[in-house]
C-alpha positions, 0 to 999 in steps of 0.5 A, a space after each residue: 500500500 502506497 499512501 505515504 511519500 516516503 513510499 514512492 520518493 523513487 518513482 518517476 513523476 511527470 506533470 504532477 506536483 507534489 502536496 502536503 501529506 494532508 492532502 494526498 501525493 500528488 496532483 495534476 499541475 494545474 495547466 496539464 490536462 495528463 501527468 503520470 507517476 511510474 514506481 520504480 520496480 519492486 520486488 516480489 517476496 515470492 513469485 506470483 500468478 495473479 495482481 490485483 490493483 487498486 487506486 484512490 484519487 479525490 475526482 473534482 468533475 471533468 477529471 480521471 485516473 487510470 492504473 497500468 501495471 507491467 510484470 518481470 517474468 522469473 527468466 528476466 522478460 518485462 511484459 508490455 503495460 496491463 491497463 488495469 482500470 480507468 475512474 472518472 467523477 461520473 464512473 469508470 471502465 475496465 479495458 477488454 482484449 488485453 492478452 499476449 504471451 505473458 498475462 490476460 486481463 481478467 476484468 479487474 485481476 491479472 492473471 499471469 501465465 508463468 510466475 512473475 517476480 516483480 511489477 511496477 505500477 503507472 498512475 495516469 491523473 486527467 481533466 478536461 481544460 477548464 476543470 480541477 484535476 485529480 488529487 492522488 491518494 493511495 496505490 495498492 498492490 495484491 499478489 498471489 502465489 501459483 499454489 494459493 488456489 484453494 488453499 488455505 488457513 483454518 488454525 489460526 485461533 479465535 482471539 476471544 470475546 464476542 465483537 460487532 460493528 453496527 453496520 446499518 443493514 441494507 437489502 439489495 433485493 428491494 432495489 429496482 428488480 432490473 439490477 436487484 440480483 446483481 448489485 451485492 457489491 455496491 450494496 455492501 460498498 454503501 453499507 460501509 460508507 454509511 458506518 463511515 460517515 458518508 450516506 450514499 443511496 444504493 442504486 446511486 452507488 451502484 450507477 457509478 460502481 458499474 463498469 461500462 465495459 463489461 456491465 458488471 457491478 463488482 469490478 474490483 478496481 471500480 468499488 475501492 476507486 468509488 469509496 476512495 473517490 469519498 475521500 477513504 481509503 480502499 483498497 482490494 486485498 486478500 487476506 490470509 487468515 480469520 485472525 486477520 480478518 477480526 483484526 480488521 474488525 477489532 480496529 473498527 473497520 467492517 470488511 468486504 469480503 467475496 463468497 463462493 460457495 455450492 448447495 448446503 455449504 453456508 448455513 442460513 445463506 438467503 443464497 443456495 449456491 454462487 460463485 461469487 457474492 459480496 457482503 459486508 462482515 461484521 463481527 465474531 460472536 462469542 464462538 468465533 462465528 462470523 458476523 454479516 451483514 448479507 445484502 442478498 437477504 429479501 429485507 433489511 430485517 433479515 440481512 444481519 446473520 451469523 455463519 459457521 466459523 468453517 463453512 465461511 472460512 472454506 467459501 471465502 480463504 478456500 474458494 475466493 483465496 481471501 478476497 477483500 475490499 479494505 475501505 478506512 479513514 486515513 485516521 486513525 490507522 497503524 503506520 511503522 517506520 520505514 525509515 532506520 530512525 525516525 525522529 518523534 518530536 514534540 511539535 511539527 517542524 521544528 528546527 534541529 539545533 546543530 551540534 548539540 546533546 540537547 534537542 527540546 523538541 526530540 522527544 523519541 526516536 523509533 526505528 525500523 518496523 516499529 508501530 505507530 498509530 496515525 492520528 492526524 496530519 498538519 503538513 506534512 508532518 503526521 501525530 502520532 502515538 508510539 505504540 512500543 514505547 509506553 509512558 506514565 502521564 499526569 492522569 496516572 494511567 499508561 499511555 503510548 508516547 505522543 509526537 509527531 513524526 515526518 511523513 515521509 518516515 512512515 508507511 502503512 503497517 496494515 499488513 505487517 507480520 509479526 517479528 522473529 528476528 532482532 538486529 543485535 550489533 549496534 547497526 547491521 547492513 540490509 540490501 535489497 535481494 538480487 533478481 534479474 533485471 531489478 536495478 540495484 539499491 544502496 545498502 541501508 544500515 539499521 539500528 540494533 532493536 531493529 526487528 525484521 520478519 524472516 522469509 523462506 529463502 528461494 532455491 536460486 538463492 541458494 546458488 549465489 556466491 558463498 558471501 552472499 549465502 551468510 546472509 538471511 532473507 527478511 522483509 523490508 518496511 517497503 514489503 520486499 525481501 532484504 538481504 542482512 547478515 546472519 550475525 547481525 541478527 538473532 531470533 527473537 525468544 519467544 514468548 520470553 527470553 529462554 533464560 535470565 543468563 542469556 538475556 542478561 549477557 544479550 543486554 550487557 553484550 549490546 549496551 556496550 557495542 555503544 560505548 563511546 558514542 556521543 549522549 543525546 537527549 531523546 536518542 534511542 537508535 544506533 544509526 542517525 542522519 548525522 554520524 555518530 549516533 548519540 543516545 541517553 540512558 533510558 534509550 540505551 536500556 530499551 535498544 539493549 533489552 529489545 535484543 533480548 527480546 524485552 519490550 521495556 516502556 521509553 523513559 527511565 521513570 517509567 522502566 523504574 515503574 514497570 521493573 520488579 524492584 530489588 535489593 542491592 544484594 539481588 542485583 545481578 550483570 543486566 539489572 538496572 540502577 535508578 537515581 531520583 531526587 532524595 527521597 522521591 523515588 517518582 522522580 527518577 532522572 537517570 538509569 544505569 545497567 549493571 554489568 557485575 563487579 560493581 560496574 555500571 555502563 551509562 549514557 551520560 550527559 555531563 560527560 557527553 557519552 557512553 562509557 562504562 564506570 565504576 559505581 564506587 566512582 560514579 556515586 562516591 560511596 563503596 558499592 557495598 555500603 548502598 541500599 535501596 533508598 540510599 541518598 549519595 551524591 544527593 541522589 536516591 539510588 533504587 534498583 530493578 530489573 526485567 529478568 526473574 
């Protein structure tokens, strides 16, 4: 999913300018009536013999959009150019007779005759002479593997806890009997914008679904194109599991989904039987059985109904391979950072002292694949909420750390799989994986902490020189495979550390890869825009603690908040040592991790480093002679730890 600058800063643009991220990524200039946008090519993580597209654009009347798609062929052969669909402000319309040697386009899916490896999009933004012209939102692409075909996941658990959305029911029976049996998905498209805010009648809704080509009403391009034509965003994607569908739907966001099912196999269908049917979904109830809303029902009355968990995961995941229309508010909704380090900072746009350990408005730092929740937009600046990093506020309960992050450091995360890799070296080197054809991207370096998903290594992989075989495959922020060596990385233990010794000597292990790096307030990554890096205390404790996959809150007060706390005679090498104010332990200003015999490593800002100290030397008093609750050096000394 494309919606982000940061996501398509490579692409080719010609006769489009460029807006805030308030707004959208493009729009047509103002004295063209045509401008494209061609992505650069991007990788598949596997090969693949279907796509699906999907574009959002805001249509001012007299203008238009179109998507093209063009594939790389696993022998390294670039097809011609797909024309995948064509929106306007008064309808849309799919190409027909596109076939050849390579690909045939279905209506509104690809379907490629030998496996492809890559694809590159091309966004085409129209007007008439006198009119406004388009303003580009969003482009996503789907993809399905060769043996995706009735395959599927049904041992994915329900999450628990009954669920429902309410989504005004609509019948598509009661509309004009001429188009009644065929507008189920316009119909389940109207049902949606209504929960959304956005009332649309249905036959209106379905006049500017219909594609003038075929005639047909579920032209998947033309639905996501209509929602996101009301400002949303909507995209067509197959999903992979019931777990990722409830997870749409735990985030409020109802789902439109495709059923193909024969006689008998939806109980308490109102069809018998279809080979494709769209409905809107809606929640779980307390048995994990899926929620709807059927537009196919006779009445509004009847349209809300519950199917068996199986049956509906066999016509949907088995015979429909997943198919969905995801249609949003561009806020709130869960971004990562695509970038090494993004900075969190306290206002938008504000300037960066040069040369400096203190910067007032740095808040954070997040690093690669880390999950933020989007709140809003002001320019190009996004509000967000760090949703790994936690904090006790002024009304004394925990929340997520606020701030604002650059545009273009974010993507969305909607399909972002869950880690089982962690960067362990201070910064580790990525590069994209070789195929044939695909121009070459410099290497990136991320920061320790960094959490990746590893992917299956291909077999032609395997054949690469023996430099390049010490390298594991991972999935990037931009959703392609990357290459990062095997020692830069470890799994992730889960779900904790296998023992305290070994995630003790992970933490003390990666606190010291930064030993001698320069403080900085608010720092917690280990690469910048600016060499060196810089870090302070309590960023240094929670990078060297996602090594040993603990996830520990942002600043030292509220680690000291959320860490068991001990006796000095307890503390062992990874144990933390907290200072306070005398005497007020919920005012903790410094933390320090302890690496045994009476040593401690710390970021510290007086001495504008990381370094490695004896305490008896760093507190004025024999390491021995301090309790929890001592004041030396008019300071409170408290111990904790996040390891049993």
């Amino acid at each position: 999913i494309h919606s982000m600058p940061g996501q398509i800063k490579d692409a080719k643009i010609s006769r489009l300018e460029k807006i805030a991220a308030e707004e959208g990524l493009f729009r047509l200039k103002k004295n063209k009536s045509r401008g494209t946008l061609t992505s650069r090519t991007i990788a598949a993580i596997y090969p693949f013999a279907e796509l699906i597209a999907s574009a959002n654009a805001i249509t001012p009347p007299g203008s238009a959009f179109s998507l093209e798609i063009k594939i790389l062929t696993q022998k390294g052969r670039w097809s011609r150019w797909y024309r995948m669909g064509r929106f306007s402000s008064d309808g849309g319309e799919s190409v027909s007779g596109q076939e050849d040697r390579f690909a045939a386009v279905d209506v509104d899916i690809l379907k490629l005759k030998n496996p492809a490896v890559a694809f590159r999009y091309r966004v085409t933004l129209e007007k008439s002479k006198t009119n406004e012209g388009p303003t580009l939102r969003l482009i996503a692409v789907s993809y399905t593997a060769p043996a995706s075909s009735g395959s599927y996941r049904f041992d994915e658990p329900f999450m628990g806890g009954p669920v429902e959305l309410n989504v005004a029911p609509r019948s598509q029976m009661i509309e004009s009997p001429e188009v009644a049996r065929d507008i189920c998905s316009p119909t389940s498209v109207a049902m949606t914008l209504e929960f959304l805010g956005a009332q649309v009648a249905t036959l209106n809704a379905a006049q500017d679904i219909q594609d003038r080509e075929s005639q047909l009403f579920g032209n998947w391009f033309l639905n996501t194109a209509y929602a996101g034509s009301h400002g949303f965003e909507s995209f067509t994607a197959r999903l992979n599991s019931l777990g990722a569908l409830e997870r749409f739907i735990r985030s409020s966001h109802p789902v439109v989904i495709s059923l193909a099912f024969d006689q008998g196999e939806i109980s308490g269908a109102p069809l018998n039987k279809t080979r494709g049917h769209l409905l809107v979904v809606t929640g779980f109830d307390v048995h994990g059985n899926v929620m709807v809303n059927d537009p196919a029902a006779p009445d509004a009355s009847s349209v809300k109904r519950a199917y068996n968990r199986e049956q509906f995961a066999h016509a949907w995941l088995g015979r429909k391979n997943g198919l969905s229309y995801i249609i949003r508010p561009r806020f709130p909704q869960e971004m990562l950072i695509l970038t090494p380090m993004a900075s969190l900072r306290q206002t938008p746009d504000a300037p960066r002292p040069k040369d400096a350990s203190r910067d007032a408005c740095e808040e954070s730092q997040l690093i690669a694949g880390e999950r933020a929740r989007a709140l809003k937009a002001k320019g190009d600046w996004i509000a967000v909420e760090a949703l790994e990093q936690e904090r006790w506020n002024e009304s004394q309960d925990w929340h997520f750390y606020p701030g604002w992050i650059h545009s273009q450091e974010l993507a969305p995360a909607a399909f972002w799989p869950f880690p089982d890799l962690v960067v362990t070296q201070k910064s580790a080197l990525s590069r994209r994986a070789p195929i044939k054809k695909i121009e070459s991207l410099e290497p990136v370096a991320y920061s320790m902490g960094t959490q990746w998903s590893s992917l299956e290594t291909p077999p032609e992989f395997s054949k690469l020189k023996p430099a390049r075989q010490n390298n594991q495959l991972i999935l990037l922020p931009s959703f392609e495979p990357g290459f990062m060596s095997r020692e830069a990385t470890q799994k992730i233990p889960q779900p904790s550390p296998p023992s305290p010794e070994k995630a003790r000597r992970a933490i003390v292990h990666c606190a010291r890869q930064f030993l001698d790096e320069p403080y900085f307030w608010g720092g917690r990554s280990g690469v910048a825009r600016n060499k060196p890096c810089g870090i302070d205390c309590s960023g240094l404790v929670s990078l060297s603690h996602r090594c040993a996959g603990i996830q520990v809150p942002r600043n030292s007060k509220d680690q000291f908040l959320r860490s068991n706390r001990l006796n000095r005679s307890d503390v062992k090498s990874g144990d933390l040592i907290f200072l306070s104010y005398p005497g007020e332990p919920q005012k903790i200003t410094h933390v320090l991790i302890y690496t045994g015999n009476g040593r401690a490593i710390e970021a510290n800002g007086d001495a504008n480093m990381v370094r490695e100290v004896s305490l008896e030397e760093r507190l004025g008093t024999s390491w021995t002679q301090i309790d929890s609750g001592s004041v030396v050096n008019n300071r409170s000394v408290y111990f904790g730890s996040f390891l049993p």
